[in-house]
C-alpha positions as CSV (number, residue, x, y, z in Angstrom):
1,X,35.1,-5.1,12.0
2,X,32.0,-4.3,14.6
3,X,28.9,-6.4,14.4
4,X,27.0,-3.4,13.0
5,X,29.2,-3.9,9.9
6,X,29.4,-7.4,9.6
7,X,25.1,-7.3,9.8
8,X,25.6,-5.0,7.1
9,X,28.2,-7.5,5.2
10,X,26.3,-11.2,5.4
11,X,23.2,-10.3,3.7
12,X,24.6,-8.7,0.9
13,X,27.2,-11.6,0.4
14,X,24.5,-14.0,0.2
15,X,22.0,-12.1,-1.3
16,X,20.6,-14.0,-4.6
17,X,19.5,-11.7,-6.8
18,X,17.2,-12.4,-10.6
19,X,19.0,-13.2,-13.7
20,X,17.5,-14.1,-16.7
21,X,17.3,-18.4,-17.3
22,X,18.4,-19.5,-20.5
23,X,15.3,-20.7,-22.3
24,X,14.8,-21.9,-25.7
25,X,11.2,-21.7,-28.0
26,X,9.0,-24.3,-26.7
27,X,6.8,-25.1,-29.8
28,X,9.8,-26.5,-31.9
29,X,11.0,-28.5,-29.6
30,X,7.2,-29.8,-29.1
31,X,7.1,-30.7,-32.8
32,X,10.4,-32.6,-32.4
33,X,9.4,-34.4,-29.6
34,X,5.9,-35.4,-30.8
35,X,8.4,-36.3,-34.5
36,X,10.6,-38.2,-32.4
37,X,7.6,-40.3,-30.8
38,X,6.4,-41.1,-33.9
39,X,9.4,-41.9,-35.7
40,X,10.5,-44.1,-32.8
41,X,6.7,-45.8,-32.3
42,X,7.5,-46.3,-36.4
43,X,10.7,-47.9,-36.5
44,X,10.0,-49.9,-33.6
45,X,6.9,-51.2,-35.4
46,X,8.8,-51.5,-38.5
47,X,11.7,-54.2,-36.6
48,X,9.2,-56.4,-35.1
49,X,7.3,-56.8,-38.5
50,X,10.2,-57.4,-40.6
51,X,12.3,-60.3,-40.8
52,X,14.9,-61.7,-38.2
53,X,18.5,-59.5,-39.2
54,X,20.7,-57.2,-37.7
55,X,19.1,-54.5,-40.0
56,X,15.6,-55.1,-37.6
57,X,18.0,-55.0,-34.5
58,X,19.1,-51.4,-35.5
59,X,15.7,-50.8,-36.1
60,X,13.9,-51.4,-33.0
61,X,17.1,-50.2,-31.3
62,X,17.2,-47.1,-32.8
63,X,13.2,-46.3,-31.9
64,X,13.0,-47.0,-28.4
65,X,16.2,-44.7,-28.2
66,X,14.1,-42.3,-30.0
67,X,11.0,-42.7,-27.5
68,X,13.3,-42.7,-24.5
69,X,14.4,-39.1,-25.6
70,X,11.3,-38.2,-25.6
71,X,10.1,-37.8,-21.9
72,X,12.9,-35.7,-21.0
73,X,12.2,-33.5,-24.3
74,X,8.9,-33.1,-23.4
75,X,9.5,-32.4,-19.4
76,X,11.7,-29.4,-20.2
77,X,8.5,-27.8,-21.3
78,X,6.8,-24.8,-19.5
79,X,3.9,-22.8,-20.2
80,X,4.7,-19.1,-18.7
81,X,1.6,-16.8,-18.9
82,X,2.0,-13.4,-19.0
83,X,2.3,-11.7,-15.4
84,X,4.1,-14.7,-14.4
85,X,7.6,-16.1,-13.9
86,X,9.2,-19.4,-13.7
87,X,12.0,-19.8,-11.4
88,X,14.6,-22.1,-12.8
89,X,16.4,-24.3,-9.6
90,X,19.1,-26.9,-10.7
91,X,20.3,-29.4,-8.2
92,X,19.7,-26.5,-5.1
93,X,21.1,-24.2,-7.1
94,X,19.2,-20.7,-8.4
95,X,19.6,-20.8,-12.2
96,X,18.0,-17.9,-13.3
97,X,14.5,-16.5,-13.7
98,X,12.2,-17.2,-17.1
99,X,9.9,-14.0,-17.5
100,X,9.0,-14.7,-21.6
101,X,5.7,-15.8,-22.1
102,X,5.0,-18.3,-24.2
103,X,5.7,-22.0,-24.5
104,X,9.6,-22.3,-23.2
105,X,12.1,-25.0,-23.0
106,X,14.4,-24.9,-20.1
107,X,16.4,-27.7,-18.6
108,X,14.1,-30.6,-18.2
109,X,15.7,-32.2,-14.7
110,X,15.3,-28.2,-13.6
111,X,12.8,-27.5,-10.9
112,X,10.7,-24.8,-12.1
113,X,8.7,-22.9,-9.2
114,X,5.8,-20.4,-10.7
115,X,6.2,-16.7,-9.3
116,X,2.9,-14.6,-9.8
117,X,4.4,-11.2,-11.0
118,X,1.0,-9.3,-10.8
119,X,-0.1,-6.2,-9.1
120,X,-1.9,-7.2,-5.8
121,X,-4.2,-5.6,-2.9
122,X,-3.2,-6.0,0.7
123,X,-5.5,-5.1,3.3
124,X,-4.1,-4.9,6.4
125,X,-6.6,-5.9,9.6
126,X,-8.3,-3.3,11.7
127,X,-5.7,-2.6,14.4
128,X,-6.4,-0.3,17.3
129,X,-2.7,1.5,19.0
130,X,-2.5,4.3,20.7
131,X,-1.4,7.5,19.0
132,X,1.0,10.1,19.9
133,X,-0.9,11.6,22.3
134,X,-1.7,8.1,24.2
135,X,-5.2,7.9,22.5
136,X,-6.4,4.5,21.7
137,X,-7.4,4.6,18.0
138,X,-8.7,2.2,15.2
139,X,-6.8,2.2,11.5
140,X,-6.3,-0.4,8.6
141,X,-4.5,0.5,5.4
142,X,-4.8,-1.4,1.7
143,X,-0.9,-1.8,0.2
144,X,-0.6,-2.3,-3.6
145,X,2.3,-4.4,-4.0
146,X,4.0,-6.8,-7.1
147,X,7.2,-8.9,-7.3
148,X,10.0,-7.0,-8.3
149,X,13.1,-9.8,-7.6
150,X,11.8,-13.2,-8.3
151,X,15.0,-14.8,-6.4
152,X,15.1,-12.4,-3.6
153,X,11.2,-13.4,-3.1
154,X,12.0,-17.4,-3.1
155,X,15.1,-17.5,-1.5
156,X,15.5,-14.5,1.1
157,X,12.3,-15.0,2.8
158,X,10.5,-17.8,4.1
159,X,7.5,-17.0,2.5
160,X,7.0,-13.6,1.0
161,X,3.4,-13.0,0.7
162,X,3.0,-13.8,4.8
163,X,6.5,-11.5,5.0
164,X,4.8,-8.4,3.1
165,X,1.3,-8.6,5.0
166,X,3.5,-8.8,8.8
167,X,5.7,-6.1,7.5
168,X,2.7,-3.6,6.2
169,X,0.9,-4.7,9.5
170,X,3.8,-3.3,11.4
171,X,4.3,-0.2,9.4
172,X,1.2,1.1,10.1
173,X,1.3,0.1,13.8
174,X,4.4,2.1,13.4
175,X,3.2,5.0,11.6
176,X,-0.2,5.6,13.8
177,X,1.7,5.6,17.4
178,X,4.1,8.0,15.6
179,X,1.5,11.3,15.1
180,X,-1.5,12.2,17.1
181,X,-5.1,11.5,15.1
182,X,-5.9,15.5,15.6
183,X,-3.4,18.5,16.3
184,X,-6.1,20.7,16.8
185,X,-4.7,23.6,14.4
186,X,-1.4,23.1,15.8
187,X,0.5,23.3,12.7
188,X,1.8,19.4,13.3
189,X,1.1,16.4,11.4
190,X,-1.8,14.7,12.1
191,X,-3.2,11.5,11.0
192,X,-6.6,13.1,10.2
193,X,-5.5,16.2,8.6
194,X,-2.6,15.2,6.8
195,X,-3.8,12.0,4.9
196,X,-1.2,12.4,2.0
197,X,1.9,13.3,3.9
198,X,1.3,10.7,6.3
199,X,0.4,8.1,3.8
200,X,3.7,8.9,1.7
201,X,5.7,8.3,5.0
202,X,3.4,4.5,5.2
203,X,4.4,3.7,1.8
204,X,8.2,4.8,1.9
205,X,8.6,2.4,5.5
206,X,6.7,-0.3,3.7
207,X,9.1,-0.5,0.5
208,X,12.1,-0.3,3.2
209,X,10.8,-3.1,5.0
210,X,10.2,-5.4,1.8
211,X,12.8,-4.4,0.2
212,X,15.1,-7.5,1.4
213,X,12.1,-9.9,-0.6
214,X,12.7,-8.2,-3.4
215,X,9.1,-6.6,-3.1
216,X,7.8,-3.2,-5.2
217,X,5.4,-1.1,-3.2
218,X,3.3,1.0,-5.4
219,X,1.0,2.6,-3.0
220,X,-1.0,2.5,0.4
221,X,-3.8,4.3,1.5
222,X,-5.6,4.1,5.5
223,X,-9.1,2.8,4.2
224,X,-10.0,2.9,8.4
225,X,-9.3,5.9,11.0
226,X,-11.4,6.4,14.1
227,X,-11.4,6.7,17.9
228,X,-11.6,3.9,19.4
229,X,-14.9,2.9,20.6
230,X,-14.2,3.7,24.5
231,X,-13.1,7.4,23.6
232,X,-14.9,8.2,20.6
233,X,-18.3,9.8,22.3
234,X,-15.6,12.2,24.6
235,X,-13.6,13.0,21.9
236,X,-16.7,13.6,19.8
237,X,-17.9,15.7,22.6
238,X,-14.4,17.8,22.4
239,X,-14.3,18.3,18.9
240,X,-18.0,19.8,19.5
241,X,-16.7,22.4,22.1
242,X,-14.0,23.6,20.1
243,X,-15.9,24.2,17.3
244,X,-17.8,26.2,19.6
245,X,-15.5,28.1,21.0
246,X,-14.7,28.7,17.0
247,X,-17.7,29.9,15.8
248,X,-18.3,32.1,19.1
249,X,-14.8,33.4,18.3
250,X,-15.4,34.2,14.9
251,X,-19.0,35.8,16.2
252,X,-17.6,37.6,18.6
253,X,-14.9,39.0,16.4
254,X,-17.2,40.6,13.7
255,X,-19.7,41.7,16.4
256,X,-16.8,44.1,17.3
257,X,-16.0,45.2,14.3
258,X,-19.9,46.8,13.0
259,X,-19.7,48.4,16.8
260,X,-16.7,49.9,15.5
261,X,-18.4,50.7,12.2
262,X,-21.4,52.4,13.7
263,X,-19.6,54.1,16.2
264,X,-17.1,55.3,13.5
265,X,-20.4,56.3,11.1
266,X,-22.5,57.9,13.9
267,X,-19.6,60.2,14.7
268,X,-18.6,60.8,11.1
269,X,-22.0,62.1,9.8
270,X,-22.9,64.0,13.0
271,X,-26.1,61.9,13.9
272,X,-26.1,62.1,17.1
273,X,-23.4,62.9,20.0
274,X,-22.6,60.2,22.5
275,X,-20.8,60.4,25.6
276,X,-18.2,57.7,27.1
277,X,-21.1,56.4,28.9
278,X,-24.1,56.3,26.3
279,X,-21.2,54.9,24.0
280,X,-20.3,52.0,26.6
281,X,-24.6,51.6,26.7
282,X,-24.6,51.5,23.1
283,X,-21.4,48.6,22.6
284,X,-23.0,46.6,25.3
285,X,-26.7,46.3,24.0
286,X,-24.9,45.9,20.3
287,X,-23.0,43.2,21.4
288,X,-26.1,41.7,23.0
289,X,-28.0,41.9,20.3
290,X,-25.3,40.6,17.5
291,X,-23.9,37.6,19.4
292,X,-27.1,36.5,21.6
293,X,-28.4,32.9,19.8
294,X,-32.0,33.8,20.8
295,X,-33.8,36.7,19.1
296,X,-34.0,40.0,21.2
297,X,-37.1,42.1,22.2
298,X,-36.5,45.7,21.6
299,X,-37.6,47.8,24.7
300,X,-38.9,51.4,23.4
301,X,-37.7,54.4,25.7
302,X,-40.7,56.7,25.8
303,X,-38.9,59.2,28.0
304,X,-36.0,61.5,27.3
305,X,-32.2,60.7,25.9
306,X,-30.9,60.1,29.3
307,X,-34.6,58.6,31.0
């Protein structure tokens, strides 16, 4: 066996995962142990007061039996709210997981450690990497996360709420360096233009990497993406120019087409007749006049056709 499959064995043979602790009603065995005080507080009362006897022996035997009872009876109790979970530990050993809420009674030498099983927000701190395309750039992401496997969250990690927020952290470190912030109409992912697809990819790396703390991820989202502060005015500048070139594109484009139109018109209804050259005069001052920002000054011919 290689050590790629024996990495692949050891976690899974140790692996702990949740069972469900046995766990009895905790309010009946409250009323016994508050009976039992009282009985045993009464008979012990009871044996001192009467006479001497073996009768008043029993008697006061019998009770502080009764009130010795009751500590453990009582310790076995735990109050479990709901969104919560006990974990039930017995002498190092995992004994299951106690999810009912309620007032339960569970082994009273048990150790019982509380397990919040609530939905929670994770932000993850502004971190600036360099994209794809080697730009430095700023992003943070929020990660809604809950407990899933109360045993795999004690007792395969260290400590899993530190685990989940270095794990999310490194996701998204991950994720920005893998796609550039802008494609620029490429047809690529980008981290700007793609938000969804990109944050689906986040959340499906996340829930991989939390998966061995027996974490849930429901969702993520980037609540921060920007140029870093050093490139953000030149990129700014960039993203001016090609819009630009865009809009000069897009002006340029239906400037040709109504010279094409008029052209087409002029010659169609028999206006007027145009030779190749009074036709190339007539596209260039067209094209002036349609794609020029500033407003032109018409220049009236006085003269003849051709003066």
């Amino acid at each position: 066996m290689t050590a790629q499959d024996l990495e692949g064995v050891k976690p899974a043979a140790q692996r702990v995962t949740e069972t469900a602790a046995w766990s009895a009603t905790g309010v009946r065995i409250l009323v016994a142990g508050i009976a039992m005080a009282l009985v045993g507080v009464a008979l012990v009362v009871l044996g001192i007061t009467t006479g001497g006897g073996a009768g008043t022996v029993t008697l006061i035997v019998v009770g502080v039996l009764l009130l010795f009872l009751v500590d453990p009876t009582l310790r076995g109790l735990v109050s479990v709210q709901a969104g919560e979970a006990r974990v039930v530990q017995l002498f190092g050993q995992y004994h299951g997981t106690v999810r009912s809420p309620g007032l339960q009674w569970v082994n009273p030498f048990a150790k019982r450690r509380q397990v919040s099983t609530r939905i929670r927000n994770l932000e993850t701190p502004q971190a600036k990497v360099n994209d794809a395309d080697g730009n430095p750039i700023e992003i943070a992401a929020v990660v809604v996360w809950q407990v899933a496997d109360t045993a795999l969250a004690i007792y395969a990690v260290d400590d899993f709420e530190r685990f989940v927020a270095i794990q999310a952290e490194t996701a998204v470190r991950h994720i920005a360096s893998s796609y550039a912030y802008d494609t620029r109409g490429s047809g690529e992912l980008s981290l700007r233009d793609n938000a969804e697809e990109i944050t689906g990819q986040l959340t499906a790396e996340i829930a991989a990497r939390v998966a061995a703390a027996g974490v849930l991820i429901i969702e993520s989202r980037l609540t921060r993406l920007s140029y870093a502060p050093e490139i953000a005015q030149a990129m700014l500048r960039q993203q001016q120019a090609s819009a630009v070139v865009g809009a000069r594109a897009r002006i340029v484009e239906g400037a040709v087409g109504m010279v094409q139109m008029a052209l087409h018109r002029l010659d169609e209804e028999g206006v007027v007749e145009l030779d190749e050259e009074r036709k190339a005069t007539m596209v260039s001052n067209l094209l002036v006049v349609l794609c020029s920002e500033q407003a032109t000054q018409p220049v009236v011919n006085t003269g003849s056709l051709y003066q």
